[in-house]
GUVONU-305432 format. One line per field, with one value per residue (C-alpha): residue number from 1; residue in three letters; x, y, z. Coordinates in steps of 0.5 Angstrom, whole numbers, plus 500, padded with zeros to 3 digits. Each point is the difference from the previous one (the first is absolute). Example, Ala and Ser with C-alpha at 12.3 -4.5 7.8 and 13.67 -1.06 7.14 Angstrom:
resi = 1|2
resn = ALA|SER
u = 525|502
v = 491|507
w = 516|498
REM end
This chain:
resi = 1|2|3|4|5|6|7|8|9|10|11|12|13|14|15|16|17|18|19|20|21|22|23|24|25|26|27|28|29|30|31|32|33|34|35|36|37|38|39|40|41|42|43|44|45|46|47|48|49|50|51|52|53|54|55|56|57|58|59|60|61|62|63|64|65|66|67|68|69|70|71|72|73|74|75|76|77|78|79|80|81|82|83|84|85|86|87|88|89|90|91|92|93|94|95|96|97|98|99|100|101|102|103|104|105|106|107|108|109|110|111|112|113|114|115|116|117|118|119|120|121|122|123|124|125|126|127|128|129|130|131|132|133|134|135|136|137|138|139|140|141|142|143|144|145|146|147|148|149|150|151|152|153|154|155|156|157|158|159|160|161|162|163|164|165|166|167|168|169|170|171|172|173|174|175|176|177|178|179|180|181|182|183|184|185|186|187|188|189|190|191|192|193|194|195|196|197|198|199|200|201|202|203|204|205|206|207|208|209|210|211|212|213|214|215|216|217|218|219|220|221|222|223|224|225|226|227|228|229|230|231|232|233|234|235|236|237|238|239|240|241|242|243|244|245|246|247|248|249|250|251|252|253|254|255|256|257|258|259|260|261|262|263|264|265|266|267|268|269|270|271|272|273|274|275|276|277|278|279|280|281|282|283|284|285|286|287|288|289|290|291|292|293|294|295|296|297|298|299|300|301|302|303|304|305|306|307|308|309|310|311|312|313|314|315|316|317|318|319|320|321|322|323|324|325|326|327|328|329|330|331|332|333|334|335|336|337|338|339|340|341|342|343|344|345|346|347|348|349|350|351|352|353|354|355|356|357|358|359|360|361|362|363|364|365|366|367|368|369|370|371|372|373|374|375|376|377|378|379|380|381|382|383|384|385|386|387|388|389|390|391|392|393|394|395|396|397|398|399|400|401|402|403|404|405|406|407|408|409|410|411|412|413|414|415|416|417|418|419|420|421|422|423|424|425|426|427|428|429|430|431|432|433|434|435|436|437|438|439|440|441|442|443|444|445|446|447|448|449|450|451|452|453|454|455|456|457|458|459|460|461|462|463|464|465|466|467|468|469|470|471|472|473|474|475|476|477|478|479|480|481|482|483|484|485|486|487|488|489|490|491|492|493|494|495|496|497|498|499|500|501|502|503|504|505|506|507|508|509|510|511|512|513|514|515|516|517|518|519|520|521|522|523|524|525|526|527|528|529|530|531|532|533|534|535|536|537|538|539
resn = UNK|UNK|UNK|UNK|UNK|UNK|UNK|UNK|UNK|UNK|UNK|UNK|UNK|UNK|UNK|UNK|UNK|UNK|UNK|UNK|UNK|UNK|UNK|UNK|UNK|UNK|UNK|UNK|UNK|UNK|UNK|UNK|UNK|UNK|UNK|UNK|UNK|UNK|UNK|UNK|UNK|UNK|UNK|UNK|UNK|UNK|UNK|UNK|UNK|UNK|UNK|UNK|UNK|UNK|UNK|UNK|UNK|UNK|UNK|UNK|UNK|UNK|UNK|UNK|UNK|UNK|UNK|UNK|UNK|UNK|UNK|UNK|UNK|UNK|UNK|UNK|UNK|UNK|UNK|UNK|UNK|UNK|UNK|UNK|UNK|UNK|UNK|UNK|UNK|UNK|UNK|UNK|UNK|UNK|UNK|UNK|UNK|UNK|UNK|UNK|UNK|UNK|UNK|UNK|UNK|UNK|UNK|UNK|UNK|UNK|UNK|UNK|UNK|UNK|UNK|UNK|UNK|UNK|UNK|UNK|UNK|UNK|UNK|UNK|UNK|UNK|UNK|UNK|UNK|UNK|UNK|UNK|UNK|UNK|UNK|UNK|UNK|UNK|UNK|UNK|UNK|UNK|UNK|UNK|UNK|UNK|UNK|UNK|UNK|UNK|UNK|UNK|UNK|UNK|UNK|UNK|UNK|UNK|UNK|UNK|UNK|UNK|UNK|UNK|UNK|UNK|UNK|UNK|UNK|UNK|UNK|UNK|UNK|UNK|UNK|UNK|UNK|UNK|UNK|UNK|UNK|UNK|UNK|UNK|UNK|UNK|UNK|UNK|UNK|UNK|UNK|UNK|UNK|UNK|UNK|UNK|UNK|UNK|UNK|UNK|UNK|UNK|UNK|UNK|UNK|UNK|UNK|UNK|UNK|UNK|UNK|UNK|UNK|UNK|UNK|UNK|UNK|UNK|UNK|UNK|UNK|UNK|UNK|UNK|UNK|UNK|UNK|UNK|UNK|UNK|UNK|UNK|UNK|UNK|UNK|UNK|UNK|UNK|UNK|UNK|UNK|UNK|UNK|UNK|UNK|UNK|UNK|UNK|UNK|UNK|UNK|UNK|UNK|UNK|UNK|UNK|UNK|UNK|UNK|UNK|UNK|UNK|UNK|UNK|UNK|UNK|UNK|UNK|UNK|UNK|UNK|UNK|UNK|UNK|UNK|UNK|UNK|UNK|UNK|UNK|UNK|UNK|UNK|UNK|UNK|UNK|UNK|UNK|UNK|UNK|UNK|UNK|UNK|UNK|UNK|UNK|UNK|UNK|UNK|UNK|UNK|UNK|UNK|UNK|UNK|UNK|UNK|UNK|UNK|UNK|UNK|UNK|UNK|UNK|UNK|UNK|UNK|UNK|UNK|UNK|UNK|UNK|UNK|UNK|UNK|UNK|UNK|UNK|UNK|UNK|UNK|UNK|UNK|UNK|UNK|UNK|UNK|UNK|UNK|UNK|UNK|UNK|UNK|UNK|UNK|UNK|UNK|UNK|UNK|UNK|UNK|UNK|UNK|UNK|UNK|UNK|UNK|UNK|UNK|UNK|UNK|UNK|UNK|UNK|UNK|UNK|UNK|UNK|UNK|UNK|UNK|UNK|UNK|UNK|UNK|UNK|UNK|UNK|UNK|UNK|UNK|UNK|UNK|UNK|UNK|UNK|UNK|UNK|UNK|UNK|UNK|UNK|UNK|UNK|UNK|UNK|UNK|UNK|UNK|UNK|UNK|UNK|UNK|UNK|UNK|UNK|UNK|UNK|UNK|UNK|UNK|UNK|UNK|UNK|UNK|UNK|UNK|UNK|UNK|UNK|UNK|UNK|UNK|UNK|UNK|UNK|UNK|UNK|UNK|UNK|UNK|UNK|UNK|UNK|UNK|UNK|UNK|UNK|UNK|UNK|UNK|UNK|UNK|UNK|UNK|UNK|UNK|UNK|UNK|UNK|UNK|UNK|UNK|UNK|UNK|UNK|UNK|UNK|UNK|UNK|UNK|UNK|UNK|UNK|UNK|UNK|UNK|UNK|UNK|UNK|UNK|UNK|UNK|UNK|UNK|UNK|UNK|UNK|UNK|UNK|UNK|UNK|UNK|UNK|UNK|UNK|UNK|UNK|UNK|UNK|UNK|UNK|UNK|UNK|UNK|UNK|UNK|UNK|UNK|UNK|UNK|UNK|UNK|UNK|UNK|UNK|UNK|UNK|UNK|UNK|UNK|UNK|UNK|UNK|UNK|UNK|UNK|UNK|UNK|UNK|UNK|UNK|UNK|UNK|UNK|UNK|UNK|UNK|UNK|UNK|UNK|UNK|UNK|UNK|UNK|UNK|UNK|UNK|UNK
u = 869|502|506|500|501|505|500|497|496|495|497|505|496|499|494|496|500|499|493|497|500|497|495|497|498|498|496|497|497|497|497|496|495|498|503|505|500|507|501|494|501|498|504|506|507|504|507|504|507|497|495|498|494|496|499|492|500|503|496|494|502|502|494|494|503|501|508|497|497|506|504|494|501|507|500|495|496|506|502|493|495|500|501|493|499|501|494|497|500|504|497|503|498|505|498|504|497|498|498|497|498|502|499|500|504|498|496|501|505|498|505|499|505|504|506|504|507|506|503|502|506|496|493|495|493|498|492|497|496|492|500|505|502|505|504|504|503|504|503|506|501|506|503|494|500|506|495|506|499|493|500|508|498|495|505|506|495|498|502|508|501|497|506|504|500|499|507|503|503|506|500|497|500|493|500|494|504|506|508|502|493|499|495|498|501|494|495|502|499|494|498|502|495|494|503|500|493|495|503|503|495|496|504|501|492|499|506|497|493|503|504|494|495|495|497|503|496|494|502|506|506|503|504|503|502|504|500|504|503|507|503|493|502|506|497|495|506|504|494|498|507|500|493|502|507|497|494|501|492|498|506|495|494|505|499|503|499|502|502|507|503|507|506|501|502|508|501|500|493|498|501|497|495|498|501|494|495|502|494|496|503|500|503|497|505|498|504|499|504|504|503|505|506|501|500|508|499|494|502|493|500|503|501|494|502|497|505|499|494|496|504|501|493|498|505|497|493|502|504|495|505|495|496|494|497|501|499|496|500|494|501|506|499|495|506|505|494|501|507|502|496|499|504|506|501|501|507|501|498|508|499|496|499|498|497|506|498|501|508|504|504|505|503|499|493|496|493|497|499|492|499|497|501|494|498|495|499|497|493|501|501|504|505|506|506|505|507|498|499|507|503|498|505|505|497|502|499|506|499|501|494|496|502|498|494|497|503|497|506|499|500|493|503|504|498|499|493|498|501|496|494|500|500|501|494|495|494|506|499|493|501|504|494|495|505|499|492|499|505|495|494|502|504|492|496|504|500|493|499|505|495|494|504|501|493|498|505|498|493|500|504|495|495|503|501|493|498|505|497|494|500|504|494|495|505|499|494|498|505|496|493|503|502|493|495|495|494|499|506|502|503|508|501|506|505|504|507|499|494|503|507|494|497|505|501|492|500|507|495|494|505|502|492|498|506|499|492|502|499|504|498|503|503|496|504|503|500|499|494|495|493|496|495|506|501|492|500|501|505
v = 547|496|498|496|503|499|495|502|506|500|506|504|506|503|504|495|496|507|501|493|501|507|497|495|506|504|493|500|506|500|494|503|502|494|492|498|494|499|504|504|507|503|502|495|503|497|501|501|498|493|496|495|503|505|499|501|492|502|506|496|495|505|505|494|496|494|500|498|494|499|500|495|495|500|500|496|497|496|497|498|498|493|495|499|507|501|503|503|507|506|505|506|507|506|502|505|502|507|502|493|498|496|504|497|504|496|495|493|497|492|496|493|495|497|497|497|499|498|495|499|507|504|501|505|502|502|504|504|506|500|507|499|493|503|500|494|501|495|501|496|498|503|497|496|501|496|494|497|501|497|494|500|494|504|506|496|498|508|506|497|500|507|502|497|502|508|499|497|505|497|502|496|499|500|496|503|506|499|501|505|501|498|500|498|492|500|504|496|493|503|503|492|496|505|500|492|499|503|507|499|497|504|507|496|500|507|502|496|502|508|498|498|505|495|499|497|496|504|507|504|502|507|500|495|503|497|502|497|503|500|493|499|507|497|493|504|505|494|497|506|500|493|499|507|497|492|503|506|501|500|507|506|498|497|506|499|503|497|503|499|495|498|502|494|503|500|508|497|496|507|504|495|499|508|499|495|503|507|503|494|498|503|499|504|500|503|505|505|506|500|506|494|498|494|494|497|496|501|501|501|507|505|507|505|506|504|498|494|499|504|506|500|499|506|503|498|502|507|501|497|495|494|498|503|493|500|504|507|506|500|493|501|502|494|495|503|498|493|500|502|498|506|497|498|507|501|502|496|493|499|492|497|493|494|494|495|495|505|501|495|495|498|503|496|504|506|503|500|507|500|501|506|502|503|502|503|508|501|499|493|502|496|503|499|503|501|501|494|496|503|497|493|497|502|495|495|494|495|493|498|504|497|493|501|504|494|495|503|502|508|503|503|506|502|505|496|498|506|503|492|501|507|500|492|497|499|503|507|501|498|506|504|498|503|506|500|499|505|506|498|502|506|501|498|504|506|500|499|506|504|498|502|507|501|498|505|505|499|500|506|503|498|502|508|499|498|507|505|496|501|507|502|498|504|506|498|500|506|503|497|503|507|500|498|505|496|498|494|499|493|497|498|493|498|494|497|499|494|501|506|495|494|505|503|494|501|506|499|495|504|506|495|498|507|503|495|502|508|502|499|499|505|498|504|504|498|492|499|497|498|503|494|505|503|491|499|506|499|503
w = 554|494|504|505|508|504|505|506|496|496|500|495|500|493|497|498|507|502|495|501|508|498|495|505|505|495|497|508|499|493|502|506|494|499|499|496|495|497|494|501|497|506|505|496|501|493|501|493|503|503|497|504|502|506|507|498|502|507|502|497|506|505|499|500|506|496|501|507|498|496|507|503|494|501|507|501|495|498|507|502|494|498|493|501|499|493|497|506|501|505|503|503|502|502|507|505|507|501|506|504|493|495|493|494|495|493|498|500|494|499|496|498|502|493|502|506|499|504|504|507|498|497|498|495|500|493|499|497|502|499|497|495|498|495|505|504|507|503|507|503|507|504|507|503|508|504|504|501|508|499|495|498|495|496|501|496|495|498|503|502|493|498|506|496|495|502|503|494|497|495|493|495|493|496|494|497|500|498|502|504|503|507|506|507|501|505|495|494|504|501|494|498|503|498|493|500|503|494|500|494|495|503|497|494|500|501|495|494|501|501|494|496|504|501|507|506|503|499|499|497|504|500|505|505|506|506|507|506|507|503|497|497|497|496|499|495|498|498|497|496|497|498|496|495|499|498|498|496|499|507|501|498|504|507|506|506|507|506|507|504|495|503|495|495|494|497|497|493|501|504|493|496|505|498|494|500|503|502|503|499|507|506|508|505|507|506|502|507|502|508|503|503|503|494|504|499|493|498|492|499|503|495|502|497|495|496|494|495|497|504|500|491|500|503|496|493|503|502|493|495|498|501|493|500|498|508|503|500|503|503|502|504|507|500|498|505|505|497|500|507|506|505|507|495|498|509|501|506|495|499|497|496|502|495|500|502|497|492|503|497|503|495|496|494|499|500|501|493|497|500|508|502|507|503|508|503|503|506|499|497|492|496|495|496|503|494|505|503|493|498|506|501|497|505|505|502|505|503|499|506|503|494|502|508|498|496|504|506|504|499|508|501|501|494|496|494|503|500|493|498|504|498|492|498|502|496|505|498|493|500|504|495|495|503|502|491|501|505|496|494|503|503|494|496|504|500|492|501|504|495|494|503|502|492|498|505|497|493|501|503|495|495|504|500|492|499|504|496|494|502|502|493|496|505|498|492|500|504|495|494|503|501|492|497|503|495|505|495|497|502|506|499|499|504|499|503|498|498|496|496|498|498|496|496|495|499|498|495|497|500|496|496|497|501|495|495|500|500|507|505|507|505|507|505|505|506|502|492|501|493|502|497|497|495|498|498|496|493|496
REM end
């Protein structure tokens, strides 16, 4: 939306949030066929209303299980490896337990170590993968593990700032941004130490040489994408925003994704924020469905309903209302099966739960406009719930809670905890993720087998073409026989169809010759054939 959304919403539901919600199911299943670099021709939904890009990079992600190994680096990698490992190597393979074995279900992505950036705040880790150095991931770290219990000073020094910082949901302005735009004061002071640590002066690296396109560091950089979960997730949110505005270079290659990021946003840095990336950005946020009772004050539970996003979708897809450059219709039953998720179709679901930590707890900001609310079914397939994404911005979290959450006051029984264990935790969007992978493989084989099934289909119609072509040219020459009763009369030369329209030009031309030497070479009947006795014999 141009406008900037309400406070307390940001899901102002138009057609064009409905079609780019469409377009990245719709992506998820062209991608089946094959993988996805972005700005492939291939499988690549462009938009004409928005033009800052596809989800082809996304489903890329989400379809070759390297949005796992995203998860990992931020998760993970950005807590654990050390300065002196710079230049070392990351190694990571996406495995899932099916029966009593873990399977692996990619191989192994390796990244090399580039850049460690950070202070006793926040903390970034920058590589680039082995099997595409065009492109630079850098991961950035959330909270870190409360130890204040176990080593109080080594606690104070680390992971009590993060908490801190999680709760510090005053309004702050960011210069670089201008007047009248303003952030989450604990994200910002984050992104602050970062920034003055080296992440500056390395952006205005990456921006010259993208600028002057030469190399960096070795190869040439076409896309920057940054990744980070929960705090972390707005940390690379606030991050991403920072270096398209101070290095406007950097702007058409910078991608987000990141997972369960607390609000940190103003609605105008929203709208701005959208208008920067648009589908360069995206925010996956767990959600699940409960028959209930809403537990008392739990604001990230929101009644289910047909209407909303949902609702107008399956509207536009059963009156054609929707571009064709989206959706087609042969296509549309399979991305109806992408949008909604078989157990949230059951009447007894009445609410639809959401990661807590997405809920806002200040009414200074707002879930950006990129999430993607997405659940598993049954069978523990991932998809993208439209009605829940249209809904999100109803969240909401009471600070007061957040505070006690982060503090470690929160009785164990409360509702809360079970929403953060079931859909925060990391281990639960890795989850979700391999819900994508999963989808995509039987979304793959099925393919497959359709293809064989149509190869199977052509050849035999083929096949009984080949017949009925053979059979008529028995019956021609049965016919031609009984027409010449001559015993020596010459056997017809038969031709096929491609034969006779090569030979036409030939006999035109032998017409031609023959005419200017006063004898002209008559065509011979039926295939128009030249018998080469009629061409040596002289005029």
């Amino acid at each position: 939306p141009s406008a900037p959304p309400p406070i307390g919403r940001t899901k102002t539901l138009t057609p064009e949030s409905i079609r780019r919600v469409a377009s990245h199911s719709l992506m998820c299943e062209i991608a089946s066929l094959g993988p996805l670099d972005a700005g492939s021709a291939k499988g690549s939904v462009q938009h004409p209303s928005h033009t800052s890009g596809s989800y082809g990079w996304l489903t890329h992600l989400l379809n070759s299980g390297e949005a796992v190994a995203c998860l990992s680096l931020s998760g993970n990698h950005a807590v654990s490896v050390k300065p002196d490992q710079l230049e070392s190597t990351i190694s990571y393979t996406v495995r899932h337990k099916e029966g009593e074995n873990m399977v692996a279900l990619t191989p192994t992505f390796n990244f090399s170590v580039i850049g460690i950036f950070g202070s006793e705040k926040g903390r970034a880790l920058c590589v680039r993968p082995h099997y595409r150095p065009s492109s630079v991931y850098m991961a950035f770290r959330g909270v870190r593990l409360d130890i204040r219990k176990t080593d109080p000073v080594a606690d104070a020094q680390g992971p009590a700032l993060d908490r801190a910082n999680f709760k510090a949901t005053e309004p702050a302005a960011a210069s670089w941004l201008g007047e009248g735009y303003v952030v989450h004061s604990g994200v910002l002071d984050h992104l602050e130490s970062i920034w003055n640590s080296g992440l500056r002066d390395y952006f205005a690296e990456l921006s010259r040489c993208t600028e002057l396109r030469i190399p960096f560091r070795g190869a040439y950089v076409h896309k920057l994408l940054l990744v980070g979960l929960s705090f972390g997730g707005a940390l690379a949110e606030l991050t991403a925003l920072r270096a398209a505005v101070t290095f406007p270079p950097l702007s058409p290659i910078v991608h987000v994704l990141s997972f369960g990021s607390v609000p940190w946003a103003s609605p105008a840095v929203t709208a701005r924020f959208d208008d920067i990336f648009g589908r360069r950005s995206v925010q996956l946020v767990n959600s699940m469905r409960r028959a209930g009772p809403r537990p008392e004050g739990a604001g990230w539970w929101l009644a289910a309903s047909r209407g909303g996003c949902g609702g107008q979708l399956l509207d536009m897809l059963k009156g054609g209302e929707m571009d064709s450059s989206i959706v087609s219709e042969w296509l549309s039953q399979s991305l109806m099966h992408w949008l909604a998720p078989n157990d949230s179709r059951r009447a007894g679901n009445k609410y639809v739960v959401f990661d807590p930590l997405v809920a806002s707890s200040s009414d200074h900001f707002v879930p950006l406009q990129n999430l993607l609310a997405c659940s598993k079914d049954k069978d523990n397939k991932a998809s993208v719930d439209p009605a829940a994404t249209s809904c999100i911005g109803k969240t909401h979290l009471d600070h007061r809670l957040l505070s006690d959450f982060i503090d470690g006051a929160l009785p164990p029984d409360h509702a809360f905890w079970e929403g953060y264990n079931s859909l925060h935790y990391g281990a639960r969007y890795r989850d979700l993720l391999i819900g994508f992978l999963l989808k995509h493989r039987d979304v793959k084989a099925a393919a497959a087998s359709e293809r064989v099934r149509r190869q199977r289909e052509l050849k035999q119609r083929r096949q009984s073409g080949t017949t009925a072509a053979s059979h008529a040219r028995d019956t021609h020459m049965h016919a031609h026989m009984h027409s010449h009763p001559c015993k020596d009369s010459p056997k017809p030369q038969l031709h096929s169809p491609q034969l006779t329209v090569a030979t036409a030009p030939v006999v035109a031309a032998a017409n031609m010759i023959a005419a200017a030497m006063g004898h002209i070479i008559p065509e011979s009947e039926g295939d128009h054939a030249i018998p080469q006795n009629r061409l040596t014999q002289p005029p």
